[in-house]
N, C-alpha and C positions, 0 to 999 in steps of 0.2 A: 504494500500500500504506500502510495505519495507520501510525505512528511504536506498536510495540509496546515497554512497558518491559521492558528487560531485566534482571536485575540479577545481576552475577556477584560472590562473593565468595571473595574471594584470601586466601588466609594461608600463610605462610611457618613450616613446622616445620622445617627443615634449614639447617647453619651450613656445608655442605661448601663449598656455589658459592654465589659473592655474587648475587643477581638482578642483573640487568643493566636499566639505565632503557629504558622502552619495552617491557619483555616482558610487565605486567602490563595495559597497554593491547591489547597485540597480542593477548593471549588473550582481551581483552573484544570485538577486535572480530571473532575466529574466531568465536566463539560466537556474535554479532550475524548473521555472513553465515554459516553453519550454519542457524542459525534462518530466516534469510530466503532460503536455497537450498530448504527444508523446507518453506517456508509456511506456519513452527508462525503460531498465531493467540493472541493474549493475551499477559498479560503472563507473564515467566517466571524462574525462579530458580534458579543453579545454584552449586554450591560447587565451586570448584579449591582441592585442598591441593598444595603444592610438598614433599617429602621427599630424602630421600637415600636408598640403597643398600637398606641395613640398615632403615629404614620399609618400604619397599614390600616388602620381603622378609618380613616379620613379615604384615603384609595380604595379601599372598599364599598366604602359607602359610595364615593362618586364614581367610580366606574361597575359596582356589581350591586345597587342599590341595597347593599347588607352592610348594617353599621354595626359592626363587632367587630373585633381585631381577627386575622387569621394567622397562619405561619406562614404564606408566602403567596405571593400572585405573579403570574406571569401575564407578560404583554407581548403577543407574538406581532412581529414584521410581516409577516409572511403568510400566505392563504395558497394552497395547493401545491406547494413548492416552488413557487415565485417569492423570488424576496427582492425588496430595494438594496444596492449595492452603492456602497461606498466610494463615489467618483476618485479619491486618489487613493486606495490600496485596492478596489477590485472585491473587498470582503463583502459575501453576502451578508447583511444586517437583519438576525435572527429575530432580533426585540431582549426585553425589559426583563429582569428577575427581579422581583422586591421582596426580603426575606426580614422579617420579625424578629431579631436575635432575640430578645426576652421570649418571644412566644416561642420559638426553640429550645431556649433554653430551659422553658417551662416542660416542653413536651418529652424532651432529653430525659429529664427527673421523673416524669411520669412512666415511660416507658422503658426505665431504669438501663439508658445507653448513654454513649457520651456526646459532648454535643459538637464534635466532627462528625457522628455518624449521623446525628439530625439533618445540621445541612449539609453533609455530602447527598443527604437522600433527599431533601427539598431540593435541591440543586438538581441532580437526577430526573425527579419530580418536574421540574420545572422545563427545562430544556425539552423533555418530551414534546408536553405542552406546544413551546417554540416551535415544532418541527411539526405540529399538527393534531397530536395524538390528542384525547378525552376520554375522560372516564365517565361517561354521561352511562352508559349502558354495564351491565355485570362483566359480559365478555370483554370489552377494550380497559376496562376496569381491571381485570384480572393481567390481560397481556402486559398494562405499564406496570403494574406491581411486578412480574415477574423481570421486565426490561430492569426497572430499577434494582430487583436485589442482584440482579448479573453484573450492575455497575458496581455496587455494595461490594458484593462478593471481590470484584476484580482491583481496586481499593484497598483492599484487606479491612473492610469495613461491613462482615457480616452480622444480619440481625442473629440475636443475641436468645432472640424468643418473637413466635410468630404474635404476632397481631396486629386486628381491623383497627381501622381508623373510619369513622361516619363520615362521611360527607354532607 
């Protein structure tokens, strides 16, 4: 396989949880093995924002008319594998990650893992999204879960103990 460029870009809007060294690696390279679970082709571009509570809660509400906080939302670029490309590097432009670090960190605790393995799997989680996938029905439900723990797995960031998450 090609060496595709990736390029993911990280920024940090929330002061509640400090980042932890190594998580901003670890989301470049979810997205790396996402892509290459996918056989996206080209190079490609994605933006993760990091938020707190009260962010994702405000984006929620104004783009999914649900005003609660969640763990993560994605904002895909792209509709049937057409994406807008980036006039001076050529990268398709995937779209938006917005990840909850409190609300990770929350779920981390509850689902008794650590919390690389949260958002490497929101991350996971998310770029799917990006590239098309939903979980609106059981069956496409089932196949992201199983995509994501292949990415988990290949990470060395396997679940620890099975379980649902409601949607």
């Amino acid at each position: 396989m090609t060496e595709n460029k990736i390029r993911v870009i990280i920024t940090n809007n929330q002061k509640a949880i400090k980042i932890p060294t190594g998580l901003r690696m670890l989301i470049r390279r979810c997205c790396h093995a996402v892509l290459e679970l996918e056989q996206f082709e080209g190079p490609a571009e994605i933006s993760v924002t990091f938020t707190d509570n009260e962010g994702i809660r405000k984006l929620n509400a104004q783009y999914r008319n649900i005003d609660s906080a969640t763990d993560v939302l994605s904002f895909p670029m792209g509709e049937n594998g057409q994406y807008d490309t980036n006039q001076e590097t050529g990268a398709k432009i995937l779209g938006d990650v917005v990840i909850s670090v409190e609300k990770a960190v929350e779920q981390a605790d509850a689902y008794g893992h650590s919390l690389q393995r949260e958002v490497g799997y929101l991350t996971a989680h998310s770029i799917l999204h990006l590239l098309g996938y939903d979980h609106t029905g059981n069956m496409e439900r089932v196949r992201m879960r199983e995509k994501e723990e292949l990415v988990m797995d290949q990470l060395g960031l396997p679940a620890s103990s099975s379980y649902i998450v409601n949607q």
